[in-house]
C-alpha positions in Angstrom: 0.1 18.1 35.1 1.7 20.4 37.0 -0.2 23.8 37.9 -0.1 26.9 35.7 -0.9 25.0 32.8 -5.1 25.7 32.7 -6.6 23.0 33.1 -10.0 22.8 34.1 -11.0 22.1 37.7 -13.9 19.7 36.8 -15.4 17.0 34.6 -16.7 19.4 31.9 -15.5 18.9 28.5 -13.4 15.7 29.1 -13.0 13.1 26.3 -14.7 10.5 26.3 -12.4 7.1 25.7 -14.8 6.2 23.1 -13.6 9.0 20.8 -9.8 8.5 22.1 -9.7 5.1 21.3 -11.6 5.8 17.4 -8.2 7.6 16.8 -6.4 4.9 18.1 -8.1 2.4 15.5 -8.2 4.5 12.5 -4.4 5.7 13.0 -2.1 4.5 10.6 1.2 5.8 12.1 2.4 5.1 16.2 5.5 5.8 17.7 6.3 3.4 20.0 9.4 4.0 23.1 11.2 1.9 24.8 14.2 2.0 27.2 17.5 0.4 26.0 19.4 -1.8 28.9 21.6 1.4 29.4 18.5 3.3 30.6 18.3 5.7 27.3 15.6 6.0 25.2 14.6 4.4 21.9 11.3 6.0 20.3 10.3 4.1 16.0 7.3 4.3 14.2 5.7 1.1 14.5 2.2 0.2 11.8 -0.1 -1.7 13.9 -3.5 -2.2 14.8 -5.7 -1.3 18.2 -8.1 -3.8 18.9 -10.2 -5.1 21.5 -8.8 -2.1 23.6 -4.9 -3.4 23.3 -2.3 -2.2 20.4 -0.9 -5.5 18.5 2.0 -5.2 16.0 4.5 -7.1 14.9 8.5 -6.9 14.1 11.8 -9.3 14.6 13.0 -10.5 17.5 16.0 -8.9 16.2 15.4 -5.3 16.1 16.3 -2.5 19.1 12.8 -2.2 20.3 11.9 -5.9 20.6 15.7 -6.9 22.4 14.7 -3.3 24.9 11.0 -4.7 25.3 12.6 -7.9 26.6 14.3 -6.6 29.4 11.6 -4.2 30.4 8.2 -4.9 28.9 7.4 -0.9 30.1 6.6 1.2 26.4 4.4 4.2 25.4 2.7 4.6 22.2 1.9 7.9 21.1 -0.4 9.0 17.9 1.4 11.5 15.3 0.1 15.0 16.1 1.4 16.6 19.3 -1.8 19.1 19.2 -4.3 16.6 19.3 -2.2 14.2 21.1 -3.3 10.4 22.2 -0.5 9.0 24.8 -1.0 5.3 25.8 1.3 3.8 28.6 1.7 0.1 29.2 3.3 -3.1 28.2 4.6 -5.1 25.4 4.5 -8.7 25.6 4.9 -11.7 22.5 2.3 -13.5 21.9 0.4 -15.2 19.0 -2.7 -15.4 17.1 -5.3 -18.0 16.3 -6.2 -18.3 12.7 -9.5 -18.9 13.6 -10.2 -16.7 16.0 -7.4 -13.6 16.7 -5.7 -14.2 13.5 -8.2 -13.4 11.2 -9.7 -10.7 13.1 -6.0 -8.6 13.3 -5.7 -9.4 9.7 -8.6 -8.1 8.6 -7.6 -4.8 10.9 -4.8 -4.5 8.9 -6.1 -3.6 6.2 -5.8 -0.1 6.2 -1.9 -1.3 4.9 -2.9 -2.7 2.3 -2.5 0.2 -0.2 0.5 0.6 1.5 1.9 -3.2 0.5 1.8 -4.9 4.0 -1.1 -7.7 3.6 -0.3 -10.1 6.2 -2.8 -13.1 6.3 -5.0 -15.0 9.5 -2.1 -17.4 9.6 1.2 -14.7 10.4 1.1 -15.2 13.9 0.1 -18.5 14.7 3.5 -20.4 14.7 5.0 -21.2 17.6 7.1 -17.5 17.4 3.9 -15.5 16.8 5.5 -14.8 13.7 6.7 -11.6 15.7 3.4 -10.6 17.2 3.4 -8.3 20.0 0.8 -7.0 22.2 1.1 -3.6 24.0 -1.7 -4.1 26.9 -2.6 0.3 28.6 -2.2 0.5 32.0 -3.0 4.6 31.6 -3.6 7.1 28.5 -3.5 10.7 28.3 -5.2 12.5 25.4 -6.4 15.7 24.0 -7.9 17.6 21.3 -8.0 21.2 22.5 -5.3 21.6 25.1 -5.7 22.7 28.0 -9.8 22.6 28.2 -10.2 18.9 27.2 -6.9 17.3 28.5 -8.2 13.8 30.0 -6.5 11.2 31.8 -7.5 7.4 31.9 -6.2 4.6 33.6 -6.9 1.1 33.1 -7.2 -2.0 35.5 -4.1 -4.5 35.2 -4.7 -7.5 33.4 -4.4 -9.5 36.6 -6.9 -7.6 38.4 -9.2 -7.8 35.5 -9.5 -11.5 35.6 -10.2 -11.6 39.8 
């Protein structure tokens, strides 16, 4: 960030991504943004799930975010409050879910929708067009609780370079 804005000069009182990503998981609300083909934003609230350190959610083929997200897989998903902000920067890629395995763990995530009348079961995203699934995969996050004193930056290894 760019000076003047008073952040601390070392280590003390930085988050811990443990506590980031608890807000991440027991969110119910995200904005996700992506960048239309003309190169202008596009920013909707998305319901969705973190887990195993990745944001999965689902939606049409058909709708503005999924068509941008196919041209440029770049996103950021950000929590609602803007004074105890979480910022996650990454990519958005289809894939599916197992019912055995994936499946039944995201749906089981998804139960804080429940109340809320989304109840998708282990088999939604196991056909052969994840019935919509998408996975949003942080190369960096940005996050605090008590700006300026706790403002904490993270970055994350690529996916290739995490299987090497």
């Amino acid at each position: 960030m760019p000076a003047g804005y008073g952040l601390p000069t070392t280590d003390d009182g930085m988050l811990a991504w443990a506590d980031v990503e608890a807000r991440l998981v027991t969110a119910t609300a995200y904005w996700l943004a992506t960048v239309r083909p003309d190169g202008t934003p596009h920013v909707v609230p998305r319901w969705g799930v973190w887990l195993d350190h990745r944001f999965w959610y689902d939606g049409a083929p058909t709708t503005r975010h999924v068509r941008n997200l196919v041209g440029n897989s770049a996103c950021v998903l950000h929590l609602e409050s803007g004074t105890e902000a979480v910022i996650v920067e990454g990519t958005s890629t289809a894939t599916q879910a197992p019912v055995a395995t994936l499946g039944t763990r995201l749906a089981e995530a998804f139960v804080k929708y429940h109340g809320l009348g989304y109840q998708p079961a282990a088999d939604a995203w196991a056909g052969a067009d994840g019935g919509g699934l998408r996975v949003l995969t942080p190369r960096r996050a940005l996050a605090w609780f008590s700006f300026p004193s706790d403002a904490t930056r993270f970055t994350f290894p690529s996916p290739a370079a995490a299987s090497s």
